[in-house]
C-alpha positions in Angstrom: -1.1 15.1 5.3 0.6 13.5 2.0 -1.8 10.6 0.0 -0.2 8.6 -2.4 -2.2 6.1 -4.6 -0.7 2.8 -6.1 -1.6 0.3 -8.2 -1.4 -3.2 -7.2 -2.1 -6.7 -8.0 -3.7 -7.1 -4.0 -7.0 -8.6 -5.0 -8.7 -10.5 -2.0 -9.3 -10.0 2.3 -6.4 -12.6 2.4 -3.5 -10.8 0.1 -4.9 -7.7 2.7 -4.2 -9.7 5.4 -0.5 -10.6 4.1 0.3 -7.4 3.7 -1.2 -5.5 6.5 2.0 -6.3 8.8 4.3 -4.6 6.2 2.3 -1.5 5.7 1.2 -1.0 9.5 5.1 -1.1 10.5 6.3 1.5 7.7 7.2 4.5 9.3 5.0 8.0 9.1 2.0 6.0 7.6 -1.2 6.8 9.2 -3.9 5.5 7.7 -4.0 2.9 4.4 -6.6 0.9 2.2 -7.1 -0.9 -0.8 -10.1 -1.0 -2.9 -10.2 -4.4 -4.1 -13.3 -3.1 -6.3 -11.1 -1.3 -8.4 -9.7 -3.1 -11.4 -6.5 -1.3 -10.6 -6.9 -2.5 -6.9 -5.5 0.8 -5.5 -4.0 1.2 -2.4 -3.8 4.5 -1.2 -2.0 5.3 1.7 -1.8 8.6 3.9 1.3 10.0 6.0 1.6 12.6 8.0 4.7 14.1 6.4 6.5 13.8 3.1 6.7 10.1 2.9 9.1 7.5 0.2 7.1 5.7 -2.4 9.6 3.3 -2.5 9.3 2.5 0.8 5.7 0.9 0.3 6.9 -0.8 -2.9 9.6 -2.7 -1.1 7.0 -3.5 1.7 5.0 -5.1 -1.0 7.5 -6.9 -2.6 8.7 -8.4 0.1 5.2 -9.9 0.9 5.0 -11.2 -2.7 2.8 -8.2 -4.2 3.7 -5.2 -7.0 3.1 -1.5 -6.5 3.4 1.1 -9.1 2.7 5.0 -8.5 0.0 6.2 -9.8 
């Protein structure tokens, strides 16, 4: 299993809920989360294989949200 950690600007139950659609349909992802605790709101996201970055960062941005790798 491959985790890969982002920073976002996701802050609230409502940008999760905007976003969950992208995320849940991205291929080989298994299991993701954000911790809107963090001040870096990371998401971190699990696949079961070698998995694109890019692919979650264009999920995000076409919900209206930024992703950087961390």
């Amino acid at each position: 299993m491959e985790t890969l950690k982002f920073k976002t600007n996701i802050k609230c139950g409502g940008c999760i809920a905007t976003v969950t659609p992208a995320l849940d349909n991205l291929e080989g992802i298994q299991k993701w989360e954000v911790d809107t605790t963090n001040p870096d709101k990371i998401l971190t996201v699990q696949s079961d294989e070698a998995f694109n970055a890019n692919d979650v960062i264009t999920a995000l941005k076409t919900k209206g949200y930024n992703a950087e790798k961390i």
